[in-house]
C-alpha positions as CSV (number, residue, x, y, z in Angstrom):
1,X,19.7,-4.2,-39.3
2,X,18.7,-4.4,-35.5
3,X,16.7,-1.5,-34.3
4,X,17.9,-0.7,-30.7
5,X,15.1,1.3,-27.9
6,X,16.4,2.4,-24.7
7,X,14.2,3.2,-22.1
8,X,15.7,5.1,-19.3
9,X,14.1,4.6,-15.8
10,X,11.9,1.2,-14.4
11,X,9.0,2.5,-13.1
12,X,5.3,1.7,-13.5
13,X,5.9,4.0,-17.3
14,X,8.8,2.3,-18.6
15,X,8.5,-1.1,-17.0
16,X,5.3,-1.3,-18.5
17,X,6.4,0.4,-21.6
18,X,9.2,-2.4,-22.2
19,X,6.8,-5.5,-21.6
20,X,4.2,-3.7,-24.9
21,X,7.5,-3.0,-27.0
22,X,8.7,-6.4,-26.2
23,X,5.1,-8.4,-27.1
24,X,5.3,-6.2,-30.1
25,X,8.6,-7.6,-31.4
26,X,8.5,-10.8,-29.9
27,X,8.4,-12.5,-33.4
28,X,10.8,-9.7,-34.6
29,X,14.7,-9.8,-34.7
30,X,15.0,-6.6,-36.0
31,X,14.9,-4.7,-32.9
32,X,15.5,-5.0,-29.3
33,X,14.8,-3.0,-25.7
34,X,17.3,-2.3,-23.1
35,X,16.0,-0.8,-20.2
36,X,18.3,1.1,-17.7
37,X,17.4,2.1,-14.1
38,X,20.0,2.4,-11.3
39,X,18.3,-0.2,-9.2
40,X,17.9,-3.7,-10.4
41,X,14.3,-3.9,-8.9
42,X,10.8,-2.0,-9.6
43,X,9.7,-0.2,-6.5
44,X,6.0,0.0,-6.4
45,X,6.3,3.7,-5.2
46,X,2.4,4.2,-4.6
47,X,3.2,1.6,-1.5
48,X,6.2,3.2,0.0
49,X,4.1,4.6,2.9
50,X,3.4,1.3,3.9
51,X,6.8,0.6,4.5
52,X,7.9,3.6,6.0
53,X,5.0,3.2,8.9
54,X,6.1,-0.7,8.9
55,X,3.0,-2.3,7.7
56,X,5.4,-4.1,5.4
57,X,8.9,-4.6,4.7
58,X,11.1,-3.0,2.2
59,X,11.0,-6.2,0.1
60,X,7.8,-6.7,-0.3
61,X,7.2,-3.3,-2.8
62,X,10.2,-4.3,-4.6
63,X,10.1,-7.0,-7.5
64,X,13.4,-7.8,-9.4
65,X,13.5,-6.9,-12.5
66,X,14.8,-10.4,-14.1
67,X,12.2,-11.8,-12.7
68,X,9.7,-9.2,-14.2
69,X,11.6,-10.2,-17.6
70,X,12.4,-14.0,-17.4
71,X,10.3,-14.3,-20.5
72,X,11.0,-11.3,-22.5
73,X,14.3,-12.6,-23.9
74,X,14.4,-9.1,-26.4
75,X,14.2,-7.0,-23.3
76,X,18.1,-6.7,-22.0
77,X,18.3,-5.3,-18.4
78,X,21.3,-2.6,-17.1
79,X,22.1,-1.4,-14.2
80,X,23.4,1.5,-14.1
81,X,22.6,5.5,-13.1
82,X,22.6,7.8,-17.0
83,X,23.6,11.0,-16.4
84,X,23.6,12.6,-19.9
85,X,21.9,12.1,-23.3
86,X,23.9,13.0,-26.3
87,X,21.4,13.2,-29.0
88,X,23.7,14.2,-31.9
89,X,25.4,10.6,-31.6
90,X,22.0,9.1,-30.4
91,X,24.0,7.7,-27.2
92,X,22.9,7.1,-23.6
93,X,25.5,7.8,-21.3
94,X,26.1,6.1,-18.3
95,X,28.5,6.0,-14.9
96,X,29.5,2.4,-16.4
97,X,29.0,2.5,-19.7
98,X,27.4,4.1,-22.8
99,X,24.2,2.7,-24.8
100,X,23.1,3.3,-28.7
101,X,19.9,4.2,-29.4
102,X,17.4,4.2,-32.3
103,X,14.3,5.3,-30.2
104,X,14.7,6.2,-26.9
105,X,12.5,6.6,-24.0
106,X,12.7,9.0,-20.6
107,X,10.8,7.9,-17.1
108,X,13.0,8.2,-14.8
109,X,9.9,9.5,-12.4
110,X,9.7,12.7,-10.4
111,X,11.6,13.7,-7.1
112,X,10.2,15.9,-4.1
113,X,9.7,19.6,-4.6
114,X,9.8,21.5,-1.3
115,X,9.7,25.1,-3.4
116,X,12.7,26.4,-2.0
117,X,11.2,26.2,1.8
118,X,14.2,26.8,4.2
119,X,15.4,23.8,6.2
120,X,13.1,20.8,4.6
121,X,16.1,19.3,3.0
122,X,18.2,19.8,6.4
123,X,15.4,19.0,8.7
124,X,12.3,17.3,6.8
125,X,11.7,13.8,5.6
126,X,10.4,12.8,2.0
127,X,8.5,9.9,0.7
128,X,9.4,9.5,-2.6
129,X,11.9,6.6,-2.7
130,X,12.7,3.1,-0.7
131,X,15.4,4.8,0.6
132,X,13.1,7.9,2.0
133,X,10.9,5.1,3.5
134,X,13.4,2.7,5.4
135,X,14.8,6.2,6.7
136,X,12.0,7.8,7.7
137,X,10.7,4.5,9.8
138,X,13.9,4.4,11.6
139,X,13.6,7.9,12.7
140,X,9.9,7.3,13.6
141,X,10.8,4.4,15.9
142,X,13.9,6.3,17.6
143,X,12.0,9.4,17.7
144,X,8.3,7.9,19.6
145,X,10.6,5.6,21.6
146,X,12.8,8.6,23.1
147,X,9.2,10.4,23.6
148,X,8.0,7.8,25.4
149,X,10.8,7.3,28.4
150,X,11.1,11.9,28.4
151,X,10.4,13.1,31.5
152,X,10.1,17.0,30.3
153,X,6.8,17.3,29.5
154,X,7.2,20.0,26.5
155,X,10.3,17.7,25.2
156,X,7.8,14.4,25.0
157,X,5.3,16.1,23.5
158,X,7.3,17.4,20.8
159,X,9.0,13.9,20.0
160,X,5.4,12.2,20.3
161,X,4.3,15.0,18.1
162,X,4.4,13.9,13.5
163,X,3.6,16.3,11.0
164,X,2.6,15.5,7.6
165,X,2.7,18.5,5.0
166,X,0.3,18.5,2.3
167,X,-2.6,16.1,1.7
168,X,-2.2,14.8,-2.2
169,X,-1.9,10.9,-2.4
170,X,0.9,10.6,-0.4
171,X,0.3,12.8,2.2
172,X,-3.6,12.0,2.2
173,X,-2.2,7.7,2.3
174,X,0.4,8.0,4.9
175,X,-1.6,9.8,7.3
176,X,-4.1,6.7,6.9
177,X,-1.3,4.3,7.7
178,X,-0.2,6.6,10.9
179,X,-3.4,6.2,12.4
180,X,-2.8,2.3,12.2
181,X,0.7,2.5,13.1
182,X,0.3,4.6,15.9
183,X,-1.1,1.6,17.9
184,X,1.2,-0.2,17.2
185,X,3.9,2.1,18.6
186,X,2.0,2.9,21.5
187,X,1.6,-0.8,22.4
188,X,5.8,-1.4,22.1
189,X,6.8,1.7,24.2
190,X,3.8,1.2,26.8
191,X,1.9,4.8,26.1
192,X,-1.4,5.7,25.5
193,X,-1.9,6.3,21.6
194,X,-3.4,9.4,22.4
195,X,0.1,10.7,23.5
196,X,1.5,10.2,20.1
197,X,-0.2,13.6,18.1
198,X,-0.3,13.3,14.3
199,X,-1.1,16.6,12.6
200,X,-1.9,17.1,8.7
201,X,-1.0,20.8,7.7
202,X,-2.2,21.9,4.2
203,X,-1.2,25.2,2.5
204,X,-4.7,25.5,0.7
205,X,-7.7,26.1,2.5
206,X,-8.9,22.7,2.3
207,X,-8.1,18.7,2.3
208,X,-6.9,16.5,0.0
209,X,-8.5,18.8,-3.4
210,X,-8.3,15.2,-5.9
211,X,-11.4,14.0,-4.3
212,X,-14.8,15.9,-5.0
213,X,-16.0,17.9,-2.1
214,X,-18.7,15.6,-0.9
215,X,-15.8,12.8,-0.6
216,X,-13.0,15.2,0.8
217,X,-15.6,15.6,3.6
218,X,-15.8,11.9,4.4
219,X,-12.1,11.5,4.5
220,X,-11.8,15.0,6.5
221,X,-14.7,13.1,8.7
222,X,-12.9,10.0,9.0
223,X,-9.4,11.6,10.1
224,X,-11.0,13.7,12.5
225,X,-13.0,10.8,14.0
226,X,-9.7,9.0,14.5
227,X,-7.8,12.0,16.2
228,X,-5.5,13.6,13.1
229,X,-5.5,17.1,13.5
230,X,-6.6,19.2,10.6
231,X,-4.4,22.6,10.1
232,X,-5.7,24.1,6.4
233,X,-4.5,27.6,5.2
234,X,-1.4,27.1,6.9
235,X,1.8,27.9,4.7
236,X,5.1,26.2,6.5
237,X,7.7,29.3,6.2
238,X,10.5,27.1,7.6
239,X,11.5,23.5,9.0
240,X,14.1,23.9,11.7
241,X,15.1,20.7,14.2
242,X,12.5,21.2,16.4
243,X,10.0,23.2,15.0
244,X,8.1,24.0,11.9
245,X,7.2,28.0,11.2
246,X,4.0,28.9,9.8
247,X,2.7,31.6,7.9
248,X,0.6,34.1,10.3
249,X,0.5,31.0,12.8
250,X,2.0,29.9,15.8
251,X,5.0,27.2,15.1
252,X,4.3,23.7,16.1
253,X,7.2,21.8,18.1
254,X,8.1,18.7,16.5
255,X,11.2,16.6,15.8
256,X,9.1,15.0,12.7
257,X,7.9,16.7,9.5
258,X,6.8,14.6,6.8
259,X,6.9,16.4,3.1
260,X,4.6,15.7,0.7
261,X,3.5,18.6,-1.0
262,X,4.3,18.5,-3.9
263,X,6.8,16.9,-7.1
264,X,8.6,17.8,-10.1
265,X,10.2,16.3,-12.6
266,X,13.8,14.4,-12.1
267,X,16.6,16.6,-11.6
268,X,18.6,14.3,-13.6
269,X,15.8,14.8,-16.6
270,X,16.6,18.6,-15.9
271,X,20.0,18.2,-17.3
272,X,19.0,16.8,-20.5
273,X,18.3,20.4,-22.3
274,X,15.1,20.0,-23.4
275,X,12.4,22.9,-22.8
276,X,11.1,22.5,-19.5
277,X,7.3,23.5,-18.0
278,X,5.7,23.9,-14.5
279,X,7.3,21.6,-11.9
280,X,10.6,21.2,-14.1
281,X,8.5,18.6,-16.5
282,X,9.7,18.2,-20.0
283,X,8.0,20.2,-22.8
284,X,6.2,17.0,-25.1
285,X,3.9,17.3,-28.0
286,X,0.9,15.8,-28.7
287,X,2.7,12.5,-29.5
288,X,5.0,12.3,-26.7
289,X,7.7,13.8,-28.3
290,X,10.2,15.8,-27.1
291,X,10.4,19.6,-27.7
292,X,12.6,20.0,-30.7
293,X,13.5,16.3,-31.0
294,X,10.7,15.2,-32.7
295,X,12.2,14.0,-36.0
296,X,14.9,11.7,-33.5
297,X,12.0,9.2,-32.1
298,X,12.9,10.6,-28.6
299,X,10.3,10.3,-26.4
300,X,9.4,11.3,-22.4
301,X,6.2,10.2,-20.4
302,X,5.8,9.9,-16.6
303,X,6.4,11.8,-14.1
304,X,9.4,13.7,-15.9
305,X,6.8,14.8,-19.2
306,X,4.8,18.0,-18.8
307,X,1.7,15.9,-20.8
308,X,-1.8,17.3,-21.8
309,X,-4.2,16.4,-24.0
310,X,-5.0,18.3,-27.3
311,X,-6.7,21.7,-25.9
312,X,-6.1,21.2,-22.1
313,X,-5.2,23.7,-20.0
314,X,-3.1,21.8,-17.6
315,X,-0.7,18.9,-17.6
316,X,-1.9,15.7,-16.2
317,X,-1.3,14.6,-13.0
318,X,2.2,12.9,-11.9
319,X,0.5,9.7,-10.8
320,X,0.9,6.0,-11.8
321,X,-2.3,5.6,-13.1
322,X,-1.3,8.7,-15.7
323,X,1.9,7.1,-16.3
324,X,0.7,3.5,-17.5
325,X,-1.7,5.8,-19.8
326,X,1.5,7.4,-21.2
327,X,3.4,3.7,-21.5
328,X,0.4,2.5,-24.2
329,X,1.0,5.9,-26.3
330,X,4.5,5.8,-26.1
331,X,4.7,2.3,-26.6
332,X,2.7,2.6,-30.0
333,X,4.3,5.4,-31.3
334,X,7.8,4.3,-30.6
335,X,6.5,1.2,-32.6
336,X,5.3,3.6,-35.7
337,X,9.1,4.9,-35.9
338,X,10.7,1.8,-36.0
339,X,8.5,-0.3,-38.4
340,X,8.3,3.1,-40.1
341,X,4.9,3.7,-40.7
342,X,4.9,6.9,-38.8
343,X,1.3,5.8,-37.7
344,X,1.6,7.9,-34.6
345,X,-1.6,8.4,-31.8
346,X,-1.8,11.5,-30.1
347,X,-2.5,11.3,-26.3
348,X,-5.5,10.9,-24.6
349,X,-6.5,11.3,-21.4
350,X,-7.4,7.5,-20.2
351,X,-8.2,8.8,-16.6
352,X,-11.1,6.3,-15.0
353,X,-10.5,7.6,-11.3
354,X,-9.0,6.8,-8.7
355,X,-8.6,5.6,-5.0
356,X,-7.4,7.3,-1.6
357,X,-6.6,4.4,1.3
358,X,-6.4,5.7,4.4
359,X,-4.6,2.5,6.5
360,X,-5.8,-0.9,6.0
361,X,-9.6,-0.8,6.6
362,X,-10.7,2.3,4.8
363,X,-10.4,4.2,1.6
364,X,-12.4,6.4,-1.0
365,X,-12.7,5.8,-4.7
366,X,-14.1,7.9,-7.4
367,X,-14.6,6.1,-10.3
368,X,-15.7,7.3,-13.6
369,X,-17.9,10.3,-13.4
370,X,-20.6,9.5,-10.8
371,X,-19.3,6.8,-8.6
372,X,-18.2,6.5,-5.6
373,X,-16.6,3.9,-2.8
374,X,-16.0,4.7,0.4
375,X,-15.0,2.2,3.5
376,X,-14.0,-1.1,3.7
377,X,-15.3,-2.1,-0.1
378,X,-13.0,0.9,-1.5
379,X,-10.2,-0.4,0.6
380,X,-10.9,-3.7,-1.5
381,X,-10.6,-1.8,-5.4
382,X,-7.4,0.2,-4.3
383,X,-6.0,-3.8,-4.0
384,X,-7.9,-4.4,-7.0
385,X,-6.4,-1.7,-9.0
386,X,-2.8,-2.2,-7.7
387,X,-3.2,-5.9,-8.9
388,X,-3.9,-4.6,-12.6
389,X,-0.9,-3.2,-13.2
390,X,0.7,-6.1,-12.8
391,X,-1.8,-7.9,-15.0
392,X,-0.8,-5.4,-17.5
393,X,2.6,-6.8,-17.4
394,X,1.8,-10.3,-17.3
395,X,3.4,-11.1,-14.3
396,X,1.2,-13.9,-12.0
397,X,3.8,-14.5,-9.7
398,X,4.0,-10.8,-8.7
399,X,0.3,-10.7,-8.5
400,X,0.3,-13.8,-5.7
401,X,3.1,-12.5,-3.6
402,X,1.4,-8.9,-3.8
403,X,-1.7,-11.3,-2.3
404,X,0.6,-12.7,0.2
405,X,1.9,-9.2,1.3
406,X,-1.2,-7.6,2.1
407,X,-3.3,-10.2,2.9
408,X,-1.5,-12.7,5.0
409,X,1.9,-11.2,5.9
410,X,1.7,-7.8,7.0
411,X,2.9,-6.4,10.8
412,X,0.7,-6.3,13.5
413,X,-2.3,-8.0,11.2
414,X,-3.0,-4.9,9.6
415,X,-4.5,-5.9,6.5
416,X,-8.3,-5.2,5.2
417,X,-9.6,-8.4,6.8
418,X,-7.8,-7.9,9.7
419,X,-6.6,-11.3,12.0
420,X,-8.8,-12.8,9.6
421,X,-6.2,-13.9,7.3
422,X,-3.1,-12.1,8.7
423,X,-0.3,-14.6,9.1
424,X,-0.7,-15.7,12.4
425,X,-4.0,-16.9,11.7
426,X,-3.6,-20.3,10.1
427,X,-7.2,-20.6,11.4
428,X,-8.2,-19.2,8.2
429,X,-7.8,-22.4,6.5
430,X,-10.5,-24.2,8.6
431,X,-13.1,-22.0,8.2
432,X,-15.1,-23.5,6.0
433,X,-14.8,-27.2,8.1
434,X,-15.9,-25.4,11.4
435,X,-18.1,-24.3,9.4
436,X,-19.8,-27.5,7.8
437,X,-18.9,-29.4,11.2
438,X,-20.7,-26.6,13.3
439,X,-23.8,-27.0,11.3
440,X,-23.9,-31.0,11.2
441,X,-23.9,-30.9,14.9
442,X,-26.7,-28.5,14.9
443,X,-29.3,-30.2,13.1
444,X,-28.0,-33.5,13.8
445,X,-29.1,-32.1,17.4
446,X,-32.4,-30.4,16.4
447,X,-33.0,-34.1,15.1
448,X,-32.5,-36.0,18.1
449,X,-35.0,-33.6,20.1
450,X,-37.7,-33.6,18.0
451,X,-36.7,-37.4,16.9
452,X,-36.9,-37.1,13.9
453,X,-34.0,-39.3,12.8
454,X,-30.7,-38.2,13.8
455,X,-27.5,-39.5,11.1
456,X,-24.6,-38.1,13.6
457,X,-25.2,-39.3,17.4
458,X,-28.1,-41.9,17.6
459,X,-30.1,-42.6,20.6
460,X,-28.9,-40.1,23.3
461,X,-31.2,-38.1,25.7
462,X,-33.0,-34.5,25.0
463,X,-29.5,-33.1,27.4
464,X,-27.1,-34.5,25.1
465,X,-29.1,-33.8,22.6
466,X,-29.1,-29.9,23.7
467,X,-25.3,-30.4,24.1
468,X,-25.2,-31.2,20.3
469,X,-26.9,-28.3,19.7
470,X,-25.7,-25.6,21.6
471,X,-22.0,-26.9,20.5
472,X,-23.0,-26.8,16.7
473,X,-24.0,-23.2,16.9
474,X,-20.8,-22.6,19.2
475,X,-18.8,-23.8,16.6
476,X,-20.8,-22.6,13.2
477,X,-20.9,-19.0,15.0
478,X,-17.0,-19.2,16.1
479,X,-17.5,-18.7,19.8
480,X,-14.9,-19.9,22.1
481,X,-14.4,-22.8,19.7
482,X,-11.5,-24.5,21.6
483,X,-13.9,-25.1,24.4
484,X,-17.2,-26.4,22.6
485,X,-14.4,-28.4,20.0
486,X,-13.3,-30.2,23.5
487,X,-16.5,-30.6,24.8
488,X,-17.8,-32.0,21.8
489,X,-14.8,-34.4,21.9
490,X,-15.7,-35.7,25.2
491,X,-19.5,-35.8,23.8
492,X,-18.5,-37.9,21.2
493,X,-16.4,-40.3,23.1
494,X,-19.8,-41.2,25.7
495,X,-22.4,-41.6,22.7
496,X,-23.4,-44.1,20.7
497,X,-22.0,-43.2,17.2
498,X,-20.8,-45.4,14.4
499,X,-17.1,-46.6,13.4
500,X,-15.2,-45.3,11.8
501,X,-17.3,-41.5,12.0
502,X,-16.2,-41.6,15.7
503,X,-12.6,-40.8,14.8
504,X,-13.5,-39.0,11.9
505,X,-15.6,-36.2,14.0
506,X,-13.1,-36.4,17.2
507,X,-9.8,-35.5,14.8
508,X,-12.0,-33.0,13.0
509,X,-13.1,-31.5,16.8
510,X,-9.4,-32.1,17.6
511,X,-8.2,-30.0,14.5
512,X,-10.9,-27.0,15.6
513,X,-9.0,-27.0,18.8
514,X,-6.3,-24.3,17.1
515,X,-8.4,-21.8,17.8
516,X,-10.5,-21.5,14.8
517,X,-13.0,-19.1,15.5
518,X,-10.2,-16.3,14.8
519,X,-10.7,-16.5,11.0
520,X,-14.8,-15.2,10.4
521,X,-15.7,-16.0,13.8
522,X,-17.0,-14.3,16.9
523,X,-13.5,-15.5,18.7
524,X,-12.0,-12.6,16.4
525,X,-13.3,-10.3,18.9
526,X,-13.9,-12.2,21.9
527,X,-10.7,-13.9,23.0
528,X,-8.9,-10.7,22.2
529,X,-11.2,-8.8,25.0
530,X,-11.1,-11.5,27.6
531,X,-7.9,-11.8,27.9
532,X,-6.9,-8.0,27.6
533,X,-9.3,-7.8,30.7
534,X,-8.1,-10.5,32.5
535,X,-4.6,-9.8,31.7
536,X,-5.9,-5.4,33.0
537,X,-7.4,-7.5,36.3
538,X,-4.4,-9.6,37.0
539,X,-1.8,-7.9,35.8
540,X,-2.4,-4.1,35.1
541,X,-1.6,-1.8,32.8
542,X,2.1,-1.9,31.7
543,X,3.7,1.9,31.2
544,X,7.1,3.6,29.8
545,X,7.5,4.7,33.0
546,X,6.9,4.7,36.6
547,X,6.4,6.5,39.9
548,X,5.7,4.4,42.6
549,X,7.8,6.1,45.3
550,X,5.5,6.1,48.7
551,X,3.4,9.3,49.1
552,X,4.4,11.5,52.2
């Protein structure tokens, strides 16, 4: 008889959950997975901030769930939002339809928690969904664009003014993209960046508390350095349209408060009648189990399960990483009560650390006990570690067009190697011939000066000669490539060289021509400049608005 697992909810827990269960019984027709989540996509929720301050769009952190599946024929995939569990009949029940279980399994992942703060759900904006992103960068854009054409000076500086409340991941990450984005959306409304004030408000008396103190002060450094302002020890009382109240503080005028300050479990989990903890997350043993269903192979992990290990104190934290520990556990034990060896694992914490980005270029990792990564290279294993999960679930093709949406396609090049690889640099792929071309010229130069034997451009003069040279390191080096490329075209075209290398070096200078010192090259930073201050000399600076009415 046909053993039937539900898992209720698609995110990193029970995607990831399904793919064990269904290597498990891939061999097996004895049992089967159906796993239910009201979208018919994974969201990769840890990226969401990245959308909402438009580094990348909404598709690119979603990955269709067929696709995820297209080779798990035992894992059968529903759309559909469950709204109650009855347990006596062992039935999920849905808005379109109901689903038998044998062993069941709860992620539907947590929801904001504003603690009952007056007017956050009326006036603030959450990041804890697709839907909170795309809404929040609409009101971003509306908001900084109306700022920057406001003529009332206390009006534009509350509409160029963001606040972000609380500095956990989320708060800590999207703060890291603002700084990025705020560039961005200086540059298309024609204001200074400074204008645009972005302001992290914590309740405790200091900064994003998951990082040990010697790193928290690196990332308080680093925020400070690029202009956030730091409010700790400030309680928000109320969030009204314009203005957010703090405890024994002044209230700051904004039209933008960001909430991030904390999660609970699923209100829909709430509704399921099992024994609830701290943050509304589900009472589990040592097994996963549910609270007085754990004879029924019912079991919760993710955000919605209030986990610990054997003699902790406190649950674990509601993040991915914890919840692709759970999957594993679950995963195994749900195994041990269908094949019915009750071989069950109890929990452990798998927790290896962890990694803060703050925008494209840096971030801070702890890993294990006594490492640490901060900068550019910890920027590098957040990528890294995002890529694993989806190595987990054996899924290549999300892995490359994860690589293609941070590397090569974001907005405004804002990925860790910068113009170096974003997609308007198709520079990138010559590298590596500007390279080996750059340095033929240069020693085929230093050769004909010291005449020594040259293999490139026989006979010619110590000026040509110099011209080689100078050209080769122009090119090797990246500096104003299109230029030496042409000159060394016309070089080629007046020196003695052999057929059919002529062609060969004048289409490879030719190809060069594209500009491609942008990818690894001094032109990266040099083009940019010159023609910002030639544009400044020529043009000026352009503004949101004007006042050139003639002076009395």
């Amino acid at each position: 008889m046909t053993k039937h697992i539900v898992i209720v909810g698609a995110g990193f827990t029970g995607v990831l959950a399904a793919k064990l269960l269904s290597k498990h019984y891939k061999n097996n027709s004895n049992a089967d997975i159906t796993l239910i989540d009201r979208h018919s996509y994974f969201t990769y929720l840890t990226r969401i901030h990245e959308v909402a301050t438009d580094r990348v769009p909404a598709e690119s952190v979603q990955y269709d769930l067929h696709q995820l599946f297209n080779k798990n024929p035992n894992v059968h995939l529903v759309t559909d939002f469950v709204n109650k569990i009855d347990t006596d009949n062992k039935k999920v029940i849905g808005e379109h339809g109901q689903y038998d279980y044998d062993s069941i399994l709860i992620s539907l992942g947590g929801e904001p928690n504003d603690f009952g703060t007056p007017g956050v759900k009326e006036n603030g904006f959450t990041l804890w969904s697709l839907e909170d992103a795309l809404k929040l960068k609409t009101h971003i854009e509306d908001t900084i664009a109306a700022g920057a054409i406001e003529r009332d000076p206390e009006i534009r500086k509350r509409e160029l003014t963001l606040v972000i409340c609380g500095s956990g991941f989320t708060g800590a990450e999207t703060i890291g993209e603002l700084i990025d984005y705020r560039k961005t959306l200086a540059r298309e409304n024609k204001i200074d960046p400074s204008e645009i004030r972005i302001m992290l408000v914590e309740a405790a008396p200091t900064i994003i508390n998951m990082l040990s103190r010697p790193n928290a002060k690196k990332a308080e450094d680093f925020l400070t350095k690029n202009g956030i302002e730091i409010k700790t020890g400030a309680m928000i009382t109320k969030v009204d349209e314009h203005q957010v109240e703090i405890k024994d503080s002044d209230p700051i005028s904004t039209d933008t408060l960001v909430w991030t300050a904390g999660v609970k479990a699923s209100s829909i989990a709430d509704s399921f009648g099992i024994d609830a903890g701290r943050g509304g997350r589900l009472i589990v043993n040592k097994y996963l189990q549910a609270k007085g269903y754990e004879d029924q192979s019912f079991y919760i992990a993710g955000d919605d399960a209030n986990v610990t290990q054997e003699g902790a104190q406190r649950a674990v934290p509601q993040t991915a990483q914890e919840g692709e520990s759970e999957a594993k556990f679950v995963s195994h034990n749900i195994e041990a009560d269908i094949d019915g060896n009750k071989n069950y694992k109890e929990f452990k914490d798998e927790n290896k650390g962890f990694v803060v980005s703050f925008g494209s270029h840096y971030g801070i990792a702890q890993i294990l006990k006594n490492t640490s990564l901060h900068g550019w290279i910890a920027t590098i294993a957040k990528h890294g570690s995002n890529m694993v999960y989806f190595w987990n679930i054996k899924s290549g093709r999300s892995i490359w067009r994860y690589i293609l949406d941070e590397f090569f396609r974001p907005n405004d090049k804002r990925t860790v190697f910068g113009d170096n690889t974003a997609k308007n640099s198709a520079a990138l792929w010559s590298v590596l011939f500007r390279f080996l071309l750059g340095a033929a010229f240069f020693f085929d130069g230093m050769a004909n000066m010291h005449g020594s034997g040259s293999t490139l451009i026989t006979g010619v003069g110590g000026f040509a000669a110099a011209c080689e040279l100078s050209l080769g390191c122009f090119m090797f080096f990246g500096l104003f490539t299109s230029i030496a490329s042409f000159l060394m075209i016309i070089l080629l075209l007046f020196c003695p060289i052999t057929w059919p290398m002529t062609w060969i070096l004048i289409g490879g200078s030719l190809a060069l021509m594209n500009g491609a010192g942008r990818s690894f090259g001094l032109d990266h930073w040099v083009i940019p400049a010159v023609f910002r201050s030639w544009g400044k000399s020529r043009y000026g600076t352009p503004k949101s608005l004007y006042n050139d009415k003639p002076k009395d």
